[in-house]
C-alpha positions as CSV (number, residue, x, y, z in Angstrom):
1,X,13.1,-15.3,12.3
2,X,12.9,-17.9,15.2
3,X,12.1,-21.0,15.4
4,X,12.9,-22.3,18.6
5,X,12.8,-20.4,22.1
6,X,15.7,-20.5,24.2
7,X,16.7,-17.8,26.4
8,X,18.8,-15.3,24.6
9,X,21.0,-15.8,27.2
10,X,22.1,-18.8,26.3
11,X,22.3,-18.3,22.9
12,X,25.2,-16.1,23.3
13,X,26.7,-18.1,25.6
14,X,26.8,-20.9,23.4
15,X,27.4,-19.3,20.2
16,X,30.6,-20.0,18.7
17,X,32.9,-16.7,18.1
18,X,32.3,-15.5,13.9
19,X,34.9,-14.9,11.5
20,X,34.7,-10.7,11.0
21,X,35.1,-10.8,7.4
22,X,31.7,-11.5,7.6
23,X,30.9,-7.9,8.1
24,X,34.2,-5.9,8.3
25,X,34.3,-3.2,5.6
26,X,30.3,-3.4,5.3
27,X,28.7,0.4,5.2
28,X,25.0,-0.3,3.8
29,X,23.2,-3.4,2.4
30,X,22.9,-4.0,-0.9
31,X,19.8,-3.9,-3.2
32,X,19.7,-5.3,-5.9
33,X,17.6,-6.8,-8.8
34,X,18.0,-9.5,-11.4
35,X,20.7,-11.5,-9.1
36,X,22.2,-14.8,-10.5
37,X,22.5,-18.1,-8.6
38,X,25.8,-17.7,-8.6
39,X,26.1,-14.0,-8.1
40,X,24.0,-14.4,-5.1
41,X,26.6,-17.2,-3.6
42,X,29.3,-15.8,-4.2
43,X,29.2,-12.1,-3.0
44,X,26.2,-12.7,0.2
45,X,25.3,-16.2,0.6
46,X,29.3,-17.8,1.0
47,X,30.4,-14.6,3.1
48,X,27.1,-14.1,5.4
49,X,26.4,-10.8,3.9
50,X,23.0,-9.9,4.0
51,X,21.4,-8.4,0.8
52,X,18.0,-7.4,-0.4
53,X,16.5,-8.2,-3.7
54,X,14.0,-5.9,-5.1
55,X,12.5,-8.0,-7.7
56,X,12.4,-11.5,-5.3
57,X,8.5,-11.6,-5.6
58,X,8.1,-10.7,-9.4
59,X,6.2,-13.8,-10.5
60,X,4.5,-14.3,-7.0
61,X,0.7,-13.4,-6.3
62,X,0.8,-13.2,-2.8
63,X,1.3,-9.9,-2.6
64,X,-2.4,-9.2,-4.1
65,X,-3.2,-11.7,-2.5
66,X,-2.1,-12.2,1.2
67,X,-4.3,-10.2,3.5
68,X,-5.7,-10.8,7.1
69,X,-9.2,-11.7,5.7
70,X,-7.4,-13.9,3.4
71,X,-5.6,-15.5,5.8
72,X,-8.4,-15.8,8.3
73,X,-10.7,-17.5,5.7
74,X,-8.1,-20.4,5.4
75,X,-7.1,-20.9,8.8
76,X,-10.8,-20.7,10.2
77,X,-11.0,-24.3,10.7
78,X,-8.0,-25.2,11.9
79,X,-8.5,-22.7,15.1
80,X,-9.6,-25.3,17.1
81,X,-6.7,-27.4,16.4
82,X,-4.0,-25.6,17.3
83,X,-1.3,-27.2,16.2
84,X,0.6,-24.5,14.0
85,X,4.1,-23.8,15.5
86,X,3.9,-20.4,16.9
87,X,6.5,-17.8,17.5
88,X,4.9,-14.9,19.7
89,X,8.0,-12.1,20.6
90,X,6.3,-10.2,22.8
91,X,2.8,-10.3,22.3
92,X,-0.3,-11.7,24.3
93,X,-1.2,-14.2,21.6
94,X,-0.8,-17.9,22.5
95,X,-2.8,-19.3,19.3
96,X,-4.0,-18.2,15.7
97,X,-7.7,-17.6,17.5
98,X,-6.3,-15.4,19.3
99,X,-5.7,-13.1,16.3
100,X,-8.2,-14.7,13.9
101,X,-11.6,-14.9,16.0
102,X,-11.5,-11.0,15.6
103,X,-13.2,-9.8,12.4
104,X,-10.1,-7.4,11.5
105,X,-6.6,-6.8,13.0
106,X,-6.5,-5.4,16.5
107,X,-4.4,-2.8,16.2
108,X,-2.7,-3.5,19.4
109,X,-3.1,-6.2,22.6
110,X,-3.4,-4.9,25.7
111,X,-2.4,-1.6,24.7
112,X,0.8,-2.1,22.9
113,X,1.5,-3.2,19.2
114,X,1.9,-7.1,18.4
115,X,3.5,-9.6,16.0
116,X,3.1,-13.0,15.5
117,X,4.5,-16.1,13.4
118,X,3.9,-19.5,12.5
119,X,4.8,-22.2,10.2
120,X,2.2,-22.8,7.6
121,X,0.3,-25.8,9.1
122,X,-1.8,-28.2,7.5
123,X,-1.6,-29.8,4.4
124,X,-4.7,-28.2,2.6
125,X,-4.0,-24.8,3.9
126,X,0.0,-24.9,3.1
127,X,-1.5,-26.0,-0.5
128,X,-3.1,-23.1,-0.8
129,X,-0.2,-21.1,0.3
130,X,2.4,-22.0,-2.3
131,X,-0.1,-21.1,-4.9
132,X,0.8,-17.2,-4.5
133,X,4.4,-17.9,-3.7
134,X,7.2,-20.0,-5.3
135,X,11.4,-21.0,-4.2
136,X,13.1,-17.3,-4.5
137,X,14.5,-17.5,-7.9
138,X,18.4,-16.6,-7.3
139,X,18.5,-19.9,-5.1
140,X,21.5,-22.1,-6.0
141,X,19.5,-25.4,-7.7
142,X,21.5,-27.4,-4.4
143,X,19.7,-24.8,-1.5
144,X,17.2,-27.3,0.3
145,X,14.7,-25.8,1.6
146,X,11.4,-26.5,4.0
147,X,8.2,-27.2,2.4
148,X,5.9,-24.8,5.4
149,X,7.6,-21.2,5.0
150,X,6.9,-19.0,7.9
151,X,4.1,-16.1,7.8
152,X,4.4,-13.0,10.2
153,X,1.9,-10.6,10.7
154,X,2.9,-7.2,12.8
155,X,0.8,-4.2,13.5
156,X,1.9,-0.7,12.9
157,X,4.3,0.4,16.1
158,X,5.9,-2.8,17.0
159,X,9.4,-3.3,17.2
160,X,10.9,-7.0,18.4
161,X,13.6,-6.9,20.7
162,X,17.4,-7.6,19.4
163,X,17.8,-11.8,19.0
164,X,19.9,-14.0,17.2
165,X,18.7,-17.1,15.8
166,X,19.5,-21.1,17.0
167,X,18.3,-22.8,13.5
168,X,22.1,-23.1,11.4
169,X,20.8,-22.1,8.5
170,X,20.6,-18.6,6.5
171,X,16.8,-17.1,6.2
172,X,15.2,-15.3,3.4
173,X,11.7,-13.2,4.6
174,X,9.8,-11.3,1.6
175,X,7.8,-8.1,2.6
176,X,4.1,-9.2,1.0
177,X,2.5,-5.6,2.8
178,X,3.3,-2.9,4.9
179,X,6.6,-2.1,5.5
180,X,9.4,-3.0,7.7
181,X,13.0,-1.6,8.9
182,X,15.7,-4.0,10.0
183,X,18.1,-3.3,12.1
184,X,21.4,-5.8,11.9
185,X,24.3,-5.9,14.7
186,X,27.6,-7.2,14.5
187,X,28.5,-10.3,16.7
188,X,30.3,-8.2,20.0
189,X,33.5,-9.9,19.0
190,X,32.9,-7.7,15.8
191,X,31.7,-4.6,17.9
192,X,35.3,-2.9,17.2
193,X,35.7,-3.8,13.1
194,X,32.3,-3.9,11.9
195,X,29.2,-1.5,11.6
196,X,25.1,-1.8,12.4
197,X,23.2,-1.5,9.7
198,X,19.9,-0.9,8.7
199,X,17.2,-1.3,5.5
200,X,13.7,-0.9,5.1
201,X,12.0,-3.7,3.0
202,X,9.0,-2.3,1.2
203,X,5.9,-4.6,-0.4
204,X,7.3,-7.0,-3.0
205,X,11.0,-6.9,-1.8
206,X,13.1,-9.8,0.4
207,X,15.9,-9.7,2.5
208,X,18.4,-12.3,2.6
209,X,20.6,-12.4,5.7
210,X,22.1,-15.4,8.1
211,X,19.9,-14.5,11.2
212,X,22.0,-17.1,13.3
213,X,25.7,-14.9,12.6
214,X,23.5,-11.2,12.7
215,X,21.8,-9.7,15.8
216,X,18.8,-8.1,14.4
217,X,15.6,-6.3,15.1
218,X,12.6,-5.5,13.1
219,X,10.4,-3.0,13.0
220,X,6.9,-2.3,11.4
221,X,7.6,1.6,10.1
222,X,3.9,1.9,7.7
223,X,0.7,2.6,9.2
224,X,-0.8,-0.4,8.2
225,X,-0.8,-4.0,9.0
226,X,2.9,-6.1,8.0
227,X,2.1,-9.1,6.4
228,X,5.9,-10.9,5.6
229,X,6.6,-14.8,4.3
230,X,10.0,-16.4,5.1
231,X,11.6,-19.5,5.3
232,X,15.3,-20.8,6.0
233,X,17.6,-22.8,3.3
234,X,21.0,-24.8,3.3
235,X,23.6,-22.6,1.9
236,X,25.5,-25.7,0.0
């Protein structure tokens, strides 16, 4: 996830180097279910390993809910206003018209596959929002978190070039539909003691992982549209 756009370049320019222990000794990410505030700080969240939790969205309706009609039918009338922070990676969409004035997904923009994110904006509209879902529940009680999460929608062939993040802060994203693979990179100071590694996140699970210390990629891997929620949090 990205909040801000700043050449790449620079990123890794300015990054300072990471401590390896981070990843060193890391072979696959975990999933797991039923995680504990303080399971999840002390084995992922305190080391900046990444983890996915299979049962993140268990009392969430978004995942019935959250669709491109759905999401259309809220943001209709804030089109014209467009003042919804966008991120765009590689796609031809400049506002949420450009995706919403048609009456179902394009499948791609000017012939290649898309995705597109932006903070929930608007009060009435991000009201509606937390309705179908709710602060991950393995959250430490101290995490602070925003009150707009992030929504992404991808279509089916689209894979987002390798970034790291500028926001210091750790991310959580919850696949609502479709499915996604992500690919995570070692810092190149780790290139020699540390491993890529990949996971797919299917409907109804999250991924955890500090997208500011992990190069990453994703990828939309089911033939239908991905519809993912995410937001960053203070790792206190």
């Amino acid at each position: 996830m990205c909040t801000i756009d700043m050449p790449q370049q620079l990123v890794r320019v300015f990054r300072p180097p990471e401590d390896c222990s981070m990843c060193r000794g890391l072979r696959r990410i975990d999933r797991v279910s039923n995680l504990s505030p303080t399971g999840f700080q002390e084995t992922y969240s305190d080391h900046g390993r990444p983890v996915v939790v299979t049962d993140a969205t268990r009392n969430w309706t978004a995942q019935q809910v959250f669709s491109f009609r759905f999401l259309k039918s809220l943001y209709q009338d804030q089109l014209l206003e467009r003042d919804c922070q966008l991120h765009t990676t590689d796609s031809a969409f400049s506002d949420l018209g450009d995706i919403f004035n048609h009456s179902h997904p394009p499948h791609k923009r000017n012939a290649r596959p898309w995705r597109i994110g932006w903070k929930s904006c608007g009060e009435r509209v991000a009201a509606v929002l937390k309705q179908h879902y709710s602060r991950p529940y393995f959250l430490p009680p101290s995490s602070q978190e925003s009150q707009l999460a992030w929504i992404y929608l991808g279509s089916p062939g689209y894979r987002e070039t390798m970034n790291i993040d500028t926001i210091d802060q750790p991310s959580w994203q919850a696949q609502l539909r479709g499915s996604q693979r992500w690919f995570l990179h070692p810092p190149p100071e780790c290139y020699y003691q540390c491993e890529s590694l990949e996971v797919t996140l299917n409907p109804g699970e999250m991924i955890v992982v500090d997208t500011t210390r992990w190069y990453h990629e994703t990828a939309v891997v089911s033939d239908e549209l991905s519809i993912a929620v995410g937001d960053y949090f203070e790792n206190t």
